[in-house]
C-alpha positions in Angstrom: -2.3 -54.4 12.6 -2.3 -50.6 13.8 -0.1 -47.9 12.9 -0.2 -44.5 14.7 -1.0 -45.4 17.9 1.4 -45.7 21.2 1.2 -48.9 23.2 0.6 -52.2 22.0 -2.9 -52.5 22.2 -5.3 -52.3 19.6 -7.9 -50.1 21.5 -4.9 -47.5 22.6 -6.3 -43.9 22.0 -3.2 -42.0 21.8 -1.7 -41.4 18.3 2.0 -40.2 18.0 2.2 -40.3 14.6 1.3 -36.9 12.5 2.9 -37.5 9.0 2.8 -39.3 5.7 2.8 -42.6 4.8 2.9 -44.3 1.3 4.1 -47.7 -0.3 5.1 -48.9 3.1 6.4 -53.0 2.8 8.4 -55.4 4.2 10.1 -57.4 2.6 11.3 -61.2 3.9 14.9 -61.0 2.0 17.7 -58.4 2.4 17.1 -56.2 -0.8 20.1 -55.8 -2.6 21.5 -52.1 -3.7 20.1 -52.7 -7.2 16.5 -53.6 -6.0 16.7 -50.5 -3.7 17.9 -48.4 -6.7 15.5 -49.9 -9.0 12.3 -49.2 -6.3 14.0 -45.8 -6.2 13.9 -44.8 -9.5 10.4 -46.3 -9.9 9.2 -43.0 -8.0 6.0 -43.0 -5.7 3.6 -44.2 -8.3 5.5 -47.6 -9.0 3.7 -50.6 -8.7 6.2 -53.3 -6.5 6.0 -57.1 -8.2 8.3 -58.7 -6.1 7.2 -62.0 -4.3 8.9 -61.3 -1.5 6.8 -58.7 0.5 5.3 -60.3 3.3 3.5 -56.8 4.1 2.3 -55.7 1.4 0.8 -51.8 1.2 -2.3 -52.4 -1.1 -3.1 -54.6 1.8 -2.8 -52.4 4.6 -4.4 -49.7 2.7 -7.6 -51.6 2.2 -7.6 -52.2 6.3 -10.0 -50.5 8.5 -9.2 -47.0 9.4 -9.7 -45.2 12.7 -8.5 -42.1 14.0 -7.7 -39.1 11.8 -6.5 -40.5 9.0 -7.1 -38.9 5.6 -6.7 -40.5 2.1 -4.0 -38.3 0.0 -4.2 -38.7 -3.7 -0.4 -39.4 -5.3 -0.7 -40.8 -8.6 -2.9 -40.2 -11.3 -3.6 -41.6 -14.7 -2.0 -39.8 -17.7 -5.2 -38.5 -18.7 -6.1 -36.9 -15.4 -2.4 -35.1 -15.9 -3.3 -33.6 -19.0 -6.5 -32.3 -17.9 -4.3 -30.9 -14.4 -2.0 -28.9 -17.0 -4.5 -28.0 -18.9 -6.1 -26.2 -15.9 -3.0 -25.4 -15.0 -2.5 -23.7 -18.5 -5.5 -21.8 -18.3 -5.3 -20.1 -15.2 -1.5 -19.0 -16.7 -3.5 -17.8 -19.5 -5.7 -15.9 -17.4 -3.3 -14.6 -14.7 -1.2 -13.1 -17.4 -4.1 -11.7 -19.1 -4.7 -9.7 -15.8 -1.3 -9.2 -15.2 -1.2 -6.9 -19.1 -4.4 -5.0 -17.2 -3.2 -4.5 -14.1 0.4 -3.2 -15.9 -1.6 -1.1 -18.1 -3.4 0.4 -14.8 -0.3 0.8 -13.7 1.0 2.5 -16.5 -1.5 4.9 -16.6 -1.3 5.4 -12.8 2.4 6.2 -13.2 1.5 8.7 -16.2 -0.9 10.6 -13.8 1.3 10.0 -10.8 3.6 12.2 -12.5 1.4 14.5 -14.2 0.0 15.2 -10.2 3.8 15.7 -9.4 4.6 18.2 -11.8 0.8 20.1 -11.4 2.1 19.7 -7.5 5.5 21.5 -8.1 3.8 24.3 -10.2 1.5 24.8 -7.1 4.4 25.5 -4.5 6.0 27.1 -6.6 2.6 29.3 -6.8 2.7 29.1 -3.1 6.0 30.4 -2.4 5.4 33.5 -4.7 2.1 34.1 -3.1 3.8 33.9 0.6 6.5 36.0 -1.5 3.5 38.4 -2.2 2.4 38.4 1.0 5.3 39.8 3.0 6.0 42.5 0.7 1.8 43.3 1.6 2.7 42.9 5.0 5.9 45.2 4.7 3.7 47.6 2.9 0.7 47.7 5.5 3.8 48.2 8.0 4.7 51.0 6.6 1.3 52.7 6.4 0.7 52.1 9.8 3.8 53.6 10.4 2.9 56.4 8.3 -0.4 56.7 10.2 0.8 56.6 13.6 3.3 59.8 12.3 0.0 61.5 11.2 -2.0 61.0 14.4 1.1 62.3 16.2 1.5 65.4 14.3 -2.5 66.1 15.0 -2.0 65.3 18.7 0.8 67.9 18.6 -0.8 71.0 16.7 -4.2 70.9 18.5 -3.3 74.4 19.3 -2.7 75.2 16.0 -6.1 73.9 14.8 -8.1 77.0 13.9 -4.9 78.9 12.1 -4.1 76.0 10.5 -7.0 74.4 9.2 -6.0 74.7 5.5 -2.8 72.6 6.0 -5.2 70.2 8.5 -7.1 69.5 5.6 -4.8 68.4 3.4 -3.2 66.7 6.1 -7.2 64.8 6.7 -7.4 64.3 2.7 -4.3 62.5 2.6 -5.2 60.7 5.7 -8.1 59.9 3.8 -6.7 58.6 0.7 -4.0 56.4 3.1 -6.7 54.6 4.7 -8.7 53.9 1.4 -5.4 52.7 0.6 -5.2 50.8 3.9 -8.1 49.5 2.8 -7.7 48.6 -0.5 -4.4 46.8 0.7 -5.8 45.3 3.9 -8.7 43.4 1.5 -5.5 42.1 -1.4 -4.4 40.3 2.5 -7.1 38.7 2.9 -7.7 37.7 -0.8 -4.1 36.5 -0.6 -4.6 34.5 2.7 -7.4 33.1 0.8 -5.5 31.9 -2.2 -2.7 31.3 0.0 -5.0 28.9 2.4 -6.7 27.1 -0.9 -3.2 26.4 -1.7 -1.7 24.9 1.0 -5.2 22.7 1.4 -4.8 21.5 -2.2 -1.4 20.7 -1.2 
């Protein structure tokens, strides 16, 4: 008797067969529908009394084995399903116990999420005010370059002037003076506001 194999020899190597196989019997009457309903509603684990199986699984499950075949436990005793759902229970018990931590986690995750969100709309908002800042610097420094090139073109232009007008040159160089202090003053507020500007966009 050999299942699983093609050919009809015993010693044939090459197995066709790559599935299940359980309660298998043959029978030497024509089962009637009600003996096929009542093995049917029996289920897997039903134990077959009728005389009339000339192939009987419990005897070909107790025949030598050879090739792959692999034992695959079907029913068990009342006891062993208890102790299955209890195990079974457990490990519910447990999952949910991790699934109130992990939605606590995410709870707080969400709280923070949007606690980052709001700190991250006060930043650009920051961010647009300091770029706000910034051009009006910019339009500023424009002008007191503008200013400044006007200056240095008035000098260039009264050269020939100098030595009758060196009372109104040196207003002229004070206020010259003061612009580029204030030049100064206003080129270091750029460059403080780059800086904040920079840290801004990198915390963004």
């Amino acid at each position: 008797l050999w299942f699983n194999k093609l050919g009809s020899s015993p010693s044939s190597t090459k197995h066709v067969f790559g599935g299940l196989l359980f309660q298998f019997n043959i029978y030497s009457e024509e089962l009637s529908s009600d003996a096929i309903k009542e093995i049917a509603e029996g289920g897997l684990c039903n134990l077959h009394s009728r005389n009339t199986r000339t192939l009987r699984w419990e005897d070909i499950s107790a025949k030598t084995r050879t090739g792959s075949v692999k034992d695959v436990k079907v029913c068990m005793s009342r006891k062993e399903l208890q102790e299955q759902l209890e195990s079974v229970t457990e490990k519910l018990k447990s999952t949910r116990n991790e699934l109130e931590t992990v939605s606590g986690r995410l709870n707080t995750t969400e709280l923070q999420l949007g606690t980052c969100s709001s700190q991250l709309e006060d930043k650009e908002s920051e961010l647009e005010d300091k770029e706000s800042e910034l051009e009006d610097k910019e339009s500023e420094l424009e002008d007191k370059k503008s200013e400044l090139d006007d200056v240095s073109g008035r000098l260039n232009t009264t050269e020939s002037d100098l030595d009758s007008t060196k009372a109104d040159l040196q207003d002229v160089t004070n206020r010259l003076n003061r612009t580029q202090e204030q030049l100064g003053t206003c080129s270091s507020q750029l460059e403080d506001t780059r800086a904040e500007l920079d840290g801004s966009r990198t915390l963004k």
